[in-house]
C-alpha positions in Angstrom: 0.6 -15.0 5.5 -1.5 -13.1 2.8 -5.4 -11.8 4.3 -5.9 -9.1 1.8 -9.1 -8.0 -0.2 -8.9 -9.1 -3.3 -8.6 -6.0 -5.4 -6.8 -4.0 -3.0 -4.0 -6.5 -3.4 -3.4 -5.7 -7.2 -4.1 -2.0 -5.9 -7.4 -1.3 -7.3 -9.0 0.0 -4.1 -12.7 1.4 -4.3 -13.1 -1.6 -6.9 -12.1 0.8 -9.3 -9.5 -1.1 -11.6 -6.4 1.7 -13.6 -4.2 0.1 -15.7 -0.7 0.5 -15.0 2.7 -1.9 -15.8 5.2 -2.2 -12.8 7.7 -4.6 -12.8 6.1 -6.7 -9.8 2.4 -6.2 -11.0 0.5 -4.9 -13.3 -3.6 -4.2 -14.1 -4.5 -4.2 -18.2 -8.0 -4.5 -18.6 -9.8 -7.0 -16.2 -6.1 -8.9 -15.9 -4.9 -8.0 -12.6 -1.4 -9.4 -12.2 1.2 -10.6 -9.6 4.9 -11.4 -10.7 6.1 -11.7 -6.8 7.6 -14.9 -6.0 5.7 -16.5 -3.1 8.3 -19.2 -1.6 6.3 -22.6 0.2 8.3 -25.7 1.3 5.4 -28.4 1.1 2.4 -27.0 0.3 0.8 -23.6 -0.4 -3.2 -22.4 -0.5 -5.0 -19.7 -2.4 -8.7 -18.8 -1.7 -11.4 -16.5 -2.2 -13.8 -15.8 0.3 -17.1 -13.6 0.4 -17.2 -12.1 3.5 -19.9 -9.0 2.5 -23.4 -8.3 3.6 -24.4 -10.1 0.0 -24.3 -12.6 -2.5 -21.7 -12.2 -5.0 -21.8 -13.9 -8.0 -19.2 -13.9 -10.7 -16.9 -15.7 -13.4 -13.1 -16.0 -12.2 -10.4 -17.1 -14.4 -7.2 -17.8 -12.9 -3.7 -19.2 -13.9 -0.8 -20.3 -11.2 2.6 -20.4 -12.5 5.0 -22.5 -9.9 8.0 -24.8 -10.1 9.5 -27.7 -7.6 13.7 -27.6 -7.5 15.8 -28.6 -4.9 17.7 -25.4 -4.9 14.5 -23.7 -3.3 14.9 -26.4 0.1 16.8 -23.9 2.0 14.1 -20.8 1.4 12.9 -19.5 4.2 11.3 -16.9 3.0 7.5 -16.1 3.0 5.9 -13.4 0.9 3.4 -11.0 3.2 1.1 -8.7 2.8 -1.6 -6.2 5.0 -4.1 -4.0 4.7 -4.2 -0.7 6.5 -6.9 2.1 6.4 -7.3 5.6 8.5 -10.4 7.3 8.2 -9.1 9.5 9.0 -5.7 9.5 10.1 -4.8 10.6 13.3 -2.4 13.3 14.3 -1.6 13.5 10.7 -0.5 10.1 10.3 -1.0 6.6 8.3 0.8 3.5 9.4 1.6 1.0 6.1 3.7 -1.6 8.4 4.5 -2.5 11.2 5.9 -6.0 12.4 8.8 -7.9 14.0 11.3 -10.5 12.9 13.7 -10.4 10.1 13.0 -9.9 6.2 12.6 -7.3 3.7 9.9 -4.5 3.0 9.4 -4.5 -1.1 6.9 -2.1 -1.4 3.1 -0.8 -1.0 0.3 0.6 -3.0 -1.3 4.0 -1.4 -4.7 5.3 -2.1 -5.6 8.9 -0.3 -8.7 10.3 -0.5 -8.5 14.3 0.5 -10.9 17.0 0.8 -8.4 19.8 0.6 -8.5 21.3 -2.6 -5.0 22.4 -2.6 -1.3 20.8 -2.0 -2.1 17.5 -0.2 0.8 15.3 -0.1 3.3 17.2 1.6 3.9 14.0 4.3 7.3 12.2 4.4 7.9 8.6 4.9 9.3 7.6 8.0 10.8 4.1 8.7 11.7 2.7 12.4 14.5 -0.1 11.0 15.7 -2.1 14.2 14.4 0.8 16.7 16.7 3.4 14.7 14.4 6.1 13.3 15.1 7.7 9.8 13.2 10.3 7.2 13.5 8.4 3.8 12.0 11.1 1.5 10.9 15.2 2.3 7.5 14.4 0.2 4.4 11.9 -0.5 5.3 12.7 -3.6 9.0 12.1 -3.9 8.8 9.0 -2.1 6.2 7.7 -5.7 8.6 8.6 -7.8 7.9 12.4 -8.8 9.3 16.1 -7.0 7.4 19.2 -6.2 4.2 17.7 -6.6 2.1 15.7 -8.9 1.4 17.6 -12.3 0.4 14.3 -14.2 -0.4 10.7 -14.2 2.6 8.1 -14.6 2.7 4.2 -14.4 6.9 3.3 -14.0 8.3 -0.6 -13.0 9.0 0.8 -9.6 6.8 4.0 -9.2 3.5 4.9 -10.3 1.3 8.0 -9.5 -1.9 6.4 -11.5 -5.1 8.3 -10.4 -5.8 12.5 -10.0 -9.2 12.3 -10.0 -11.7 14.9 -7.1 -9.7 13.9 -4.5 -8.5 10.6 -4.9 -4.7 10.2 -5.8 -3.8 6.2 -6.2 0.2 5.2 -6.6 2.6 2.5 -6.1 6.3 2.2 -4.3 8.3 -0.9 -4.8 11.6 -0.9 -3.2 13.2 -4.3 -5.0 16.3 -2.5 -6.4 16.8 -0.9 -2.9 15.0 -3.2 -0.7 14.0 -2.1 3.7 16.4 -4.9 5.0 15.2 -5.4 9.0 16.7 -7.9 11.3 14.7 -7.3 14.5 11.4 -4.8 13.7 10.3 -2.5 11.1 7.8 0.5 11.4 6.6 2.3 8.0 4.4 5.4 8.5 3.5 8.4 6.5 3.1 11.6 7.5 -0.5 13.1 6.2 0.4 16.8 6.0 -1.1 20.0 3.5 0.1 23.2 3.5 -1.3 26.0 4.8 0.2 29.7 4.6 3.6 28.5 2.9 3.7 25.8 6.4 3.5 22.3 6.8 0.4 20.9 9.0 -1.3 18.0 9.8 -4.6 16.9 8.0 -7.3 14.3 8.7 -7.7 12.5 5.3 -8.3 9.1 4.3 -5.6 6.7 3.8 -5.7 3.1 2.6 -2.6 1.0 1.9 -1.3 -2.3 1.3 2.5 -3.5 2.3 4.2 -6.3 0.7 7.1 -7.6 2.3 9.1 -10.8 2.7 10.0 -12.5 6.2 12.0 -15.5 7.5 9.5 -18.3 8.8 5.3 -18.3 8.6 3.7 -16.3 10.4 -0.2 -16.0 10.3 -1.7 -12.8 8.4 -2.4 -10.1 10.2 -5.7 -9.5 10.9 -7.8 -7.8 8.5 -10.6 -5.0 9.5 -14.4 -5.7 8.8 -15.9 -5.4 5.7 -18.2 -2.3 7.0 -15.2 -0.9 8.2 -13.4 -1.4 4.7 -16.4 0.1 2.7 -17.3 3.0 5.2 -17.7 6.2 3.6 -14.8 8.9 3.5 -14.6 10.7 7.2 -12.0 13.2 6.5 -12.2 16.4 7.3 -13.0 19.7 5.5 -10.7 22.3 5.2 -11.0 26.0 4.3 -9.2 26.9 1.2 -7.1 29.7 3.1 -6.2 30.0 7.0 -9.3 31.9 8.9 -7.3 35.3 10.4 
């Protein structure tokens, strides 16, 4: 139920590795890795495919860590995971989920690329749980794990802010000691929004995110956007750095 590129799963989008240490994965060095517990009843698969306009060529080392009890007979339980990019976003927003069944949203790394050279992040977090709507956070940045704004660079076991660097701001969520429970459906967007004048409007930037979550039953992986698509360049949209009048 996992179709994910390959770094963008341990969160190092634009191939550009930053160490960090979260409780549920970490990146030191070239080890990128994944403490999530991926339940299987008979059998489970891992692969790594090319699917580029090239050849790649390169040494992988690689070490699995699993164990067979028969307390784990009755999980039903399937780790998932998806890929999500706007570029840019539309009407000032970035969907990170969206599916139906019932399970638990853990968590998602966030990578937003912005041309504005002022407040960015001032987009909330909205999640649909069971078709009742609610604001989790007033903030990009209070939903990562910091509060009227990013000042610095921070790597925490359940929120990370890890990159501030010409535009591109990288974190991490993970919601395991408050897990999204959903019985029927769950929706996660976030709003993209700057501020202009002292008020909140939308922008147009880049957004790329992967969701982690855990559902009852398989389910196929939800389908993953070209490979042109996933290395396009930034489209986002210039902004002025105050209001024309």
């Amino acid at each position: 139920s996992i179709l994910v590129p390959l770094w963008a799963f341990f969160g190092a989008f634009n191939h550009k590795p930053i160490e960090y240490q979260s409780m549920p994965m970490q990146i030191n060095h070239y080890n990128f890795t994944c403490y999530l517990p991926m339940p299987f009843s008979q059998h489970a698969r891992l692969a790594i495919a090319n699917d580029g306009d090239e050849e790649y060529k390169r040494s992988v080392a690689y070490g699995i860590d699993y164990e067979n009890d028969a307390a784990f007979a009755t999980e039903n339980s399937r780790l998932h995971a998806a890929w999500n990019r706007s570029n840019p976003t539309r009407e000032g927003m970035h969907r990170l989920l969206e599916v139906a069944g019932k399970g638990q949203y853990i968590g998602n790394f966030l990578q937003v690329d912005s041309k504005y050279q002022e407040w960015w992040g001032e987009g909330d977090t909205i999640f649909n749980v069971d078709g009742q709507t609610m604001t989790h956070t007033p903030g990009t940045e209070d939903e990562y794990g910091s509060c009227w704004g990013f000042e610095h660079i921070y790597s925490y076991i359940y929120s990370g802010y890890i990159q501030m660097d010409e535009g591109r701001n990288r974190m991490y969520r993970w919601y395991l000691a408050n897990p999204v429970r959903f019985q029927k459906s769950l929706q996660v967007d976030i709003q993209n929004q700057r501020v202009v004048g002292g008020k909140q409007v939308p922008s147009h930037d880049d957004y790329t995110s992967v969701a982690f979550w855990y559902q009852e039953g398989t389910h196929p992986a939800p389908p993953l956007a070209s490979y042109a698509e996933r290395i396009a360049p930034n489209r986002s949209a210039e902004y002025p750095l105050t209001p024309a009048r």
